[in-house]
ROKEKOL-510365 format. One record per atom (N, C-alpha, C, O): x, y, z; residue in one letter. Coordinates in pm, whole numbers, padded with zeros to 5 digits, always signed. Example, Ala and Ser with C-alpha at 12.3 -4.5 7.8 and 13.67 -1.06 7.14 Angstrom:
# ROKEKOL-510365
+01319-00569+00780a;+01230-00450+00780a;+01320-00330+00780a;+01424-00332+00846a;+01285-00225+00708s;+01367-00106+00714s;+01290+00003+00787s;+01341+00114+00804s;
# end
This chain:
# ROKEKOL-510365
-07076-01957+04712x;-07122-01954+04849x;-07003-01924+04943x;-07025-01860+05046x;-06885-01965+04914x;-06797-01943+04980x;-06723-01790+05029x;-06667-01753+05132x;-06758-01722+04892x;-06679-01570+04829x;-06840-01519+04982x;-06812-01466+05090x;-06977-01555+04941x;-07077-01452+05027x;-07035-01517+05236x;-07068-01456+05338x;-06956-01650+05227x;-06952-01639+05371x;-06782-01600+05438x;-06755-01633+05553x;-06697-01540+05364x;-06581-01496+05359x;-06623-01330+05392x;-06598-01257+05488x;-06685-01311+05286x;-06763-01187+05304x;-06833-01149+05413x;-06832-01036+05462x;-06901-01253+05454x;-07000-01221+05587x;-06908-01226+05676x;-06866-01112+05698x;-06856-01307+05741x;-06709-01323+05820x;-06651-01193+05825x;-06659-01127+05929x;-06583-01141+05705x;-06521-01020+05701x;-06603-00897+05818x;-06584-00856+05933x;-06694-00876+05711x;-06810-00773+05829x;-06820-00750+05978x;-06796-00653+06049x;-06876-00905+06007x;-06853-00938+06118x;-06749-00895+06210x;-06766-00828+06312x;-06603-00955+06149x;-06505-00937+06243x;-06486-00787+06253x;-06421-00737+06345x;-06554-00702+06136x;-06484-00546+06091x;-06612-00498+06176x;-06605-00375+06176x;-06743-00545+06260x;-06848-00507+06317x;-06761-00490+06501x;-06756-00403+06588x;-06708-00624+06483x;-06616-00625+06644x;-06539-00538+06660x;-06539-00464+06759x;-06436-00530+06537x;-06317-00428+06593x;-06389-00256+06575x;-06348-00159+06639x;-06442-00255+06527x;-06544-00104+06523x;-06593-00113+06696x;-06548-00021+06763x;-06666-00199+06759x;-06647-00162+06890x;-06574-00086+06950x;-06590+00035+06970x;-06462-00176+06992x;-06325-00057+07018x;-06318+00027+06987x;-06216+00078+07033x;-06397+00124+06892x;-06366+00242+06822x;-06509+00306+06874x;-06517+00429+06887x;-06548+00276+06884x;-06705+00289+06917x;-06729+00385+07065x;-06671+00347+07166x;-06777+00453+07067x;-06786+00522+07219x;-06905+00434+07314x;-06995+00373+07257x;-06899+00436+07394x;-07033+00420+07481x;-07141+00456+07485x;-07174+00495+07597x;-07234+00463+07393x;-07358+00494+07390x;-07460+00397+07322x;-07427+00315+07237x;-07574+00410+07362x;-07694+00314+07302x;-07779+00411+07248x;-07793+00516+07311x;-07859+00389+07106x;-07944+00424+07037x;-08046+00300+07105x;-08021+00180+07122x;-08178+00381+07139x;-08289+00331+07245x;-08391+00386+07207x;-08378+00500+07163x;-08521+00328+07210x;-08655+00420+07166x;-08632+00538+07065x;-08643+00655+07099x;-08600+00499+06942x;-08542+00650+06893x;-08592+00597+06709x;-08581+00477+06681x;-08624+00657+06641x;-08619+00586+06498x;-08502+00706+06389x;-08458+00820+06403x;-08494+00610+06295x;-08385+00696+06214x;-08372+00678+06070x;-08454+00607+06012x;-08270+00740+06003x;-08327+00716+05844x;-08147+00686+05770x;-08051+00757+05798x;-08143+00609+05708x;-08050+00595+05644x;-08008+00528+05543x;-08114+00495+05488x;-07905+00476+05469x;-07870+00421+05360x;-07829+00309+05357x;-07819+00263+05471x;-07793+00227+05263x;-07731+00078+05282x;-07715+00032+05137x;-07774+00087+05044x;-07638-00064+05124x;-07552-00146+05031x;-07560-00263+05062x;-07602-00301+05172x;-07507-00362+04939x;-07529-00465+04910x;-07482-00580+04797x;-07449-00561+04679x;-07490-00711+04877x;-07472-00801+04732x;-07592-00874+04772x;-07658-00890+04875x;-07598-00923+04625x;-07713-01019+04605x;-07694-01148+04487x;-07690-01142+04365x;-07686-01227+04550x;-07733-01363+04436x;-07815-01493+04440x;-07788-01583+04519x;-07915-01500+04352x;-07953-01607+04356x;-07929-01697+04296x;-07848-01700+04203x;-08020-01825+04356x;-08002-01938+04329x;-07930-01988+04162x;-07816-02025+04134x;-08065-01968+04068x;-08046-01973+03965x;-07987-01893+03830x;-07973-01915+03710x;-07961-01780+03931x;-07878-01678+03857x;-07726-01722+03804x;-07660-01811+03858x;-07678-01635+03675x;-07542-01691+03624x;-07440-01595+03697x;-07318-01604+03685x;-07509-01498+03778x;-07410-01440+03886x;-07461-01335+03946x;-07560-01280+03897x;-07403-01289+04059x;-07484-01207+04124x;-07454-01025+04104x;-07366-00972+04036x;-07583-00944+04206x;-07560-00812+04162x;-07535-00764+04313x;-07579-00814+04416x;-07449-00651+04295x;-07455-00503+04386x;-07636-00439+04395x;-07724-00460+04312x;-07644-00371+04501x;-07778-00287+04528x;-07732-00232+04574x;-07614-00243+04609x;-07853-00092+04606x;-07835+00032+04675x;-07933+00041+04715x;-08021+00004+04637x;-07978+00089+04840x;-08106+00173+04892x;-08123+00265+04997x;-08035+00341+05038x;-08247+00258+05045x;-08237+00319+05162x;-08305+00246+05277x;-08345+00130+05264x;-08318+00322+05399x;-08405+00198+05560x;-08405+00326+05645x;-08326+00421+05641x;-08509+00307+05720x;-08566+00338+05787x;-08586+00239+05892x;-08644+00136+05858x;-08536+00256+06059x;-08522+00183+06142x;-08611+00235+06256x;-08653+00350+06241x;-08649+00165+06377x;-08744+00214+06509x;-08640+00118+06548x;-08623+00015+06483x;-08570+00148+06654x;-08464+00075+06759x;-08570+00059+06878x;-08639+00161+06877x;-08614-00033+06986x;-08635-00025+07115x;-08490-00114+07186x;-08400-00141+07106x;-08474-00153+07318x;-08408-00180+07368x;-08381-00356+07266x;-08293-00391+07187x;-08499-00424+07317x;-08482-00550+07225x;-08551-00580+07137x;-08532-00693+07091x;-08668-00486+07070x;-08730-00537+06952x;-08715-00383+06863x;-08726-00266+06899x;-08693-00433+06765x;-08707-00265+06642x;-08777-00346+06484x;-08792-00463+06450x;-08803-00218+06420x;-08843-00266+06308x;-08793-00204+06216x;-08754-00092+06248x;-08770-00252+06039x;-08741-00189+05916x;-08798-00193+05803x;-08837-00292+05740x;-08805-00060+05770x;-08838-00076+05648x;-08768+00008+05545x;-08752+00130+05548x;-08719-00101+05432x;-08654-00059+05300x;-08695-00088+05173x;-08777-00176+05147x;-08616+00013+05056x;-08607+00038+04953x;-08497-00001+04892x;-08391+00021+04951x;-08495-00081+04735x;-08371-00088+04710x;-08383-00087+04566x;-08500-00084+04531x;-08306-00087+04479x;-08246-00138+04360x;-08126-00188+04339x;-08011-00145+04345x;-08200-00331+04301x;-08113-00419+04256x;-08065-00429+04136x;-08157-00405+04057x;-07958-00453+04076x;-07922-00444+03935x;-07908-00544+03851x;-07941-00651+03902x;-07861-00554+03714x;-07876-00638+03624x;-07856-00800+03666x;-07735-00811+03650x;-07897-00915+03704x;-07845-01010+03723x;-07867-01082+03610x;-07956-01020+03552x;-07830-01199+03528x;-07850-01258+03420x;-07919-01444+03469x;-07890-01500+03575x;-07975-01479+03401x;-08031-01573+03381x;-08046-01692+03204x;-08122-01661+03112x;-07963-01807+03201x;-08025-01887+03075x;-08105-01893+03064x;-08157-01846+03165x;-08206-01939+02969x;-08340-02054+02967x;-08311-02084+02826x;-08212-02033+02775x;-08377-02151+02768x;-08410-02206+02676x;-08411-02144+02519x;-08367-02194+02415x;-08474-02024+02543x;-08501-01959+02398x;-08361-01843+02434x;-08358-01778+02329x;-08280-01802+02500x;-08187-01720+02531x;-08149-01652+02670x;-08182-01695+02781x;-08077-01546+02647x;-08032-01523+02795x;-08172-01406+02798x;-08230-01363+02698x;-08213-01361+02985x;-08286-01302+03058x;-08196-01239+03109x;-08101-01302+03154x;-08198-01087+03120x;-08162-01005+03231x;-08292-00951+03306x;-08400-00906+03268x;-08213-00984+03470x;-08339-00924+03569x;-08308-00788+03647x;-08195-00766+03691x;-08398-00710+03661x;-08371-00615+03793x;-08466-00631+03894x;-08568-00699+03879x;-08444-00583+03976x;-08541-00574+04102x;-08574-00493+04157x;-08478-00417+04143x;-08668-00424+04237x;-08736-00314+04313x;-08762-00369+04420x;-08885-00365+04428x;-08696-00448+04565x;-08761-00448+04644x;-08821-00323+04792x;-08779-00211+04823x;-08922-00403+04847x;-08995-00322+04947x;-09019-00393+05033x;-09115-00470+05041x;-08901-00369+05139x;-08918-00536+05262x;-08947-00393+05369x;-08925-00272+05374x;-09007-00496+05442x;-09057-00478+05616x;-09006-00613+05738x;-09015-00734+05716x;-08968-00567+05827x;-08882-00632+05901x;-08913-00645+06037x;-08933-00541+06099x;-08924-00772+06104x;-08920-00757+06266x;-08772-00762+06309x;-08715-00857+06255x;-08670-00669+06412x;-08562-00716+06478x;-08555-00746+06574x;-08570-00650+06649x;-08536-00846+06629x;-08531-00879+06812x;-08386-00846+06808x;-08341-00861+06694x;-08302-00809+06891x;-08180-00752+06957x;-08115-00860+07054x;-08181-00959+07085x;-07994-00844+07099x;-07992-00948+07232x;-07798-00838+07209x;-07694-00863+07149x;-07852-00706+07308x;-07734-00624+07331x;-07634-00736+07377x;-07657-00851+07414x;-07499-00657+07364x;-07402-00754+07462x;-07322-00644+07475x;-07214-00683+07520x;-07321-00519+07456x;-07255-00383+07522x;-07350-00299+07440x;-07418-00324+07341x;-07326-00153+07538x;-07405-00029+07521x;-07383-00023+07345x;-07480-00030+07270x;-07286-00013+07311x;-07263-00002+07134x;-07299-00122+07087x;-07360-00100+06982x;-07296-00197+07100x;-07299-00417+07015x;-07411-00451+07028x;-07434-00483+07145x;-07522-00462+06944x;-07611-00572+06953x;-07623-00624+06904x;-07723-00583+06845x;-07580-00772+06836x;-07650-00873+06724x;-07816-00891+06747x;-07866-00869+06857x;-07896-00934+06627x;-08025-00918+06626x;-08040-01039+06509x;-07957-01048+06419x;-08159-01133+06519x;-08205-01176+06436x;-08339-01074+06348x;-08383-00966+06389x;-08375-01139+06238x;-08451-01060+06176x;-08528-01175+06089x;-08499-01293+06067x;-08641-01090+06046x;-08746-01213+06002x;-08853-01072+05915x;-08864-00968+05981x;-08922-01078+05778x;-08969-00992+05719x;-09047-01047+05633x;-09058-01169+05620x;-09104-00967+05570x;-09167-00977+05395x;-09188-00857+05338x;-09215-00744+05377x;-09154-00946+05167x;-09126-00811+05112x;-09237-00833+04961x;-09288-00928+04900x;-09233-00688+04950x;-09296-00678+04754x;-09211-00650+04665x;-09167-00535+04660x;-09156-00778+04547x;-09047-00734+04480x;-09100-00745+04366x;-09150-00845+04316x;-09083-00576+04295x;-09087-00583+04168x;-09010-00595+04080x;-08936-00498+04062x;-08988-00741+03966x;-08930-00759+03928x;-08955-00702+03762x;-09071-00692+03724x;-08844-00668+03667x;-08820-00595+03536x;-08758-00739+03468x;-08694-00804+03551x;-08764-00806+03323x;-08731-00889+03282x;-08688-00785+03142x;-08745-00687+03095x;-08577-00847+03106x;-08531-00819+02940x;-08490-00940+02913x;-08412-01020+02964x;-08560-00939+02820x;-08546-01064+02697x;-08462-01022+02591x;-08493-00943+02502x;-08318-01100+02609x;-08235-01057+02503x;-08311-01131+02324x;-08421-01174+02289x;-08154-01105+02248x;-08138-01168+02126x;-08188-01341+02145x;-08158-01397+02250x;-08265-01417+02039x;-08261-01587+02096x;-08403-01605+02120x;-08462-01710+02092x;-08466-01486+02181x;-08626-01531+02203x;-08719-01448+02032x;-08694-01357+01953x;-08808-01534+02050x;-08933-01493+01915x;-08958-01367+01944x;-08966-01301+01840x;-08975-01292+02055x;-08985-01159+02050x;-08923-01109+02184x;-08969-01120+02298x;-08782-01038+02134x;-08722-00976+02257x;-08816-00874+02302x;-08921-00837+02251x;-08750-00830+02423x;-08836-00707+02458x;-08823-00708+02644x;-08741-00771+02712x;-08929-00620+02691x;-08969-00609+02795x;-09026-00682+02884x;-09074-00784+02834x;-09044-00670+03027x;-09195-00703+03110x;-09146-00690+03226x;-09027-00667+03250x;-09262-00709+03333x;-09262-00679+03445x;-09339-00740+03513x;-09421-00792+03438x;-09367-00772+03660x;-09461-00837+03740x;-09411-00859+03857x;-09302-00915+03873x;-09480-00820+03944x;-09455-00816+04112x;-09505-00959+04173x;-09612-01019+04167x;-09361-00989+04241x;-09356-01081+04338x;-09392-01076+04489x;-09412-00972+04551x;-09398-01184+04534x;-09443-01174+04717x;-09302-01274+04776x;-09258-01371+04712x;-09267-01244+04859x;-09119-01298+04923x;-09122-01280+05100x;-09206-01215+05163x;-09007-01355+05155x;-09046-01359+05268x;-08881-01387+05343x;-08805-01458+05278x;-08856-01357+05410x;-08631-01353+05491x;-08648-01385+05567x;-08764-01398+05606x;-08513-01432+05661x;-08459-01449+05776x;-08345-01411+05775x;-08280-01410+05670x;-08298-01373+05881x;-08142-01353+05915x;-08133-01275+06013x;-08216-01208+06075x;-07947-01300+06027x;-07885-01240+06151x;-07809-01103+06116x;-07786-01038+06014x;-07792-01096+06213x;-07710-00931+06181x;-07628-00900+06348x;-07612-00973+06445x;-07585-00733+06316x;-07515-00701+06425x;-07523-00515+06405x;-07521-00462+06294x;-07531-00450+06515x;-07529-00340+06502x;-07402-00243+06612x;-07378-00229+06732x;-07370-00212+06528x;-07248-00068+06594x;-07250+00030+06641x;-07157+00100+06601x;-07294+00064+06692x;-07329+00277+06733x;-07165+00298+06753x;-07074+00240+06812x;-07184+00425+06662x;-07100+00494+06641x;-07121+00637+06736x;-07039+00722+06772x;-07215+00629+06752x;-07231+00786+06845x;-07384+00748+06879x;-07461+00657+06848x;-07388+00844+06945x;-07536+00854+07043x;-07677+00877+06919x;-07797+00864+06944x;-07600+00923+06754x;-07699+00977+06704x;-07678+00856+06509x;-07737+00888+06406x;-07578+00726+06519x;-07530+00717+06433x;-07516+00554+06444x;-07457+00525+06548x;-07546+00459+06380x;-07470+00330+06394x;-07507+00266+06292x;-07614+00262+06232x;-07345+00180+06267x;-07377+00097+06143x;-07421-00045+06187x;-07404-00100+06296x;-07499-00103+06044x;-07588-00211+06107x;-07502-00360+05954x;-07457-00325+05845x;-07505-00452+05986x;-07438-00564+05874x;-07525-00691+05887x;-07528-00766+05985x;-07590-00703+05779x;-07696-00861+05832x;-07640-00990+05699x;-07567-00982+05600x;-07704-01081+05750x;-07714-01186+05587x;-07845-01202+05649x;-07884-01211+05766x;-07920-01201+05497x;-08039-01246+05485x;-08077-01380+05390x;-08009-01399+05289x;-08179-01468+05422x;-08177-01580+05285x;-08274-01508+05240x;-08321-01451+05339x;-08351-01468+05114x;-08428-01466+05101x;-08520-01600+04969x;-08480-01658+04868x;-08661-01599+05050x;-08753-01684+04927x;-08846-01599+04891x;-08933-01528+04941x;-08797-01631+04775x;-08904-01574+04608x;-08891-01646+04516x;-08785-01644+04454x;-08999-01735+04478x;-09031-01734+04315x;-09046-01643+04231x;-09105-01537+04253x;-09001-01671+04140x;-09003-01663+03986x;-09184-01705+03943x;-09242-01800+03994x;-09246-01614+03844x;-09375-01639+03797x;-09373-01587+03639x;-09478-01544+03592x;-09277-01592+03575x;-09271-01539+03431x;-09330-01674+03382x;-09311-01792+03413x;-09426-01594+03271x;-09465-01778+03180x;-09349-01823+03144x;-09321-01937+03182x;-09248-01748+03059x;-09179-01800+02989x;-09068-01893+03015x;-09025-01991+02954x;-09019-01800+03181x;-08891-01881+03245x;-08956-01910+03347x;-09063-01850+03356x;-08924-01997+03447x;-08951-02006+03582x;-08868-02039+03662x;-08855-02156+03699x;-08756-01889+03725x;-08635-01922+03748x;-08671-01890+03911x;-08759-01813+03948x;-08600-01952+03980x;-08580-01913+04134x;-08490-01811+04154x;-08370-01812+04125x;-08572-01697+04219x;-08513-01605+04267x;-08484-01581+04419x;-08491-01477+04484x;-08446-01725+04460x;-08415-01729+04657x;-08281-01713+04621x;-08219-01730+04516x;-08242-01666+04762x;-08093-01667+04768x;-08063-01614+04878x;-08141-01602+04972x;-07884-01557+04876x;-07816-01510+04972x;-07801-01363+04977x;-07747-01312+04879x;-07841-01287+05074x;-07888-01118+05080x;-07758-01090+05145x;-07761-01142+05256x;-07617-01014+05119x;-07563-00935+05276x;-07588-00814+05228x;-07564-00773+05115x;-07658-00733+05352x;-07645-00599+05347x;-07553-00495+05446x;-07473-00559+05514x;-07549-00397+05461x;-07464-00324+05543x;-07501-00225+05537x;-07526-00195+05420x;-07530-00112+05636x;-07629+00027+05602x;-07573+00092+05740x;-07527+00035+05839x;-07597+00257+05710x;-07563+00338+05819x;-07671+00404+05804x;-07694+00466+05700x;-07778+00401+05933x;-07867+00501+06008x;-07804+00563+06088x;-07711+00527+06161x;-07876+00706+06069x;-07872+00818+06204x;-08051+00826+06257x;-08155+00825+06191x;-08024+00832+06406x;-08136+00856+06474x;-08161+00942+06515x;-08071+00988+06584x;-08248+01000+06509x;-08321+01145+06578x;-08405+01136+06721x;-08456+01238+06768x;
# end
């Protein structure tokens, strides 16, 4: 927990001094498409993964919305009969309220739900290794901060918690946890 709020910290302060660098402009009524990165770990996981995806943003002055794509990668899990590797597919949707504090700076809370499809491998240790799959329902909060970089460009840095259960018969591991993401949209 410490390594993801060192991390968040980092961002943050690297979200401020990007101001200064930042020209004067606001992205306003405008929507845009872009990419983003990530760590992820949960609760019961034996450690966490990197993601990649993409987002799609609607900026208004103080409310916008998102929606993303991601893949998440291998995270590992014990149980009982052996180790579990998980992946993930999520598909979150997002409310942002804003609260500008210059033409480039706005921190924003955020609040969503998502459809995560989760992939299970059953290593060596279980009666029959193998496959499976089954889609979850989940639900976030968090803060963030956004940068404009130009009139047509800004990077955005949030932590999210997210809650999701786990519904495998076999394991029933918690998959809540600590989300940071970081993504650059351009707006049209």
């Amino acid at each position: 927990m410490k390594k993801l709020l060192t991390l968040f910290s980092f961002l943050i302060i690297s979200a401020f001094s990007m101001q200064l660098l930042a020209q004067e402009f606001i992205v306003q009524d405008r929507s845009g498409f872009g990419f983003r990165l990530g760590y992820y770990e949960a609760q019961d996981a034996d450690d966490g993964t990197m993601f990649i995806g993409v987002q799609s943003r609607t900026r208004g002055e103080y409310v916008g919305a998102e929606f993303a794509v991601e893949y998440r990668g291998d995270q590992s899990y014990s149980a009982t009969g052996g180790d579990i590797t998980v992946r993930q597919i999520p598909v979150t949707g997002s409310l942002l309220v804003f609260a500008p504090i210059a033409q480039n700076f706005a921190p924003y809370g955020l609040a969503g739900l998502g459809a995560y499809y989760t992939l299970y491998d059953y290593n060596d240790g279980f009666l029959e290794p193998g496959d499976d799959s089954e889609l979850n329902f989940g639900y976030h909060f968090g803060i963030g901060a956004e940068v404009a970089l130009s009139e047509t460009a800004i990077i955005n840095v949030d932590y999210r918690y997210l809650f999701l259960d786990g519904n495998d018969e076999i394991i029933e591991n918690e998959f809540s946890g600590n989300v940071i993401t970081a993504g650059l949209t351009f707006y049209f």
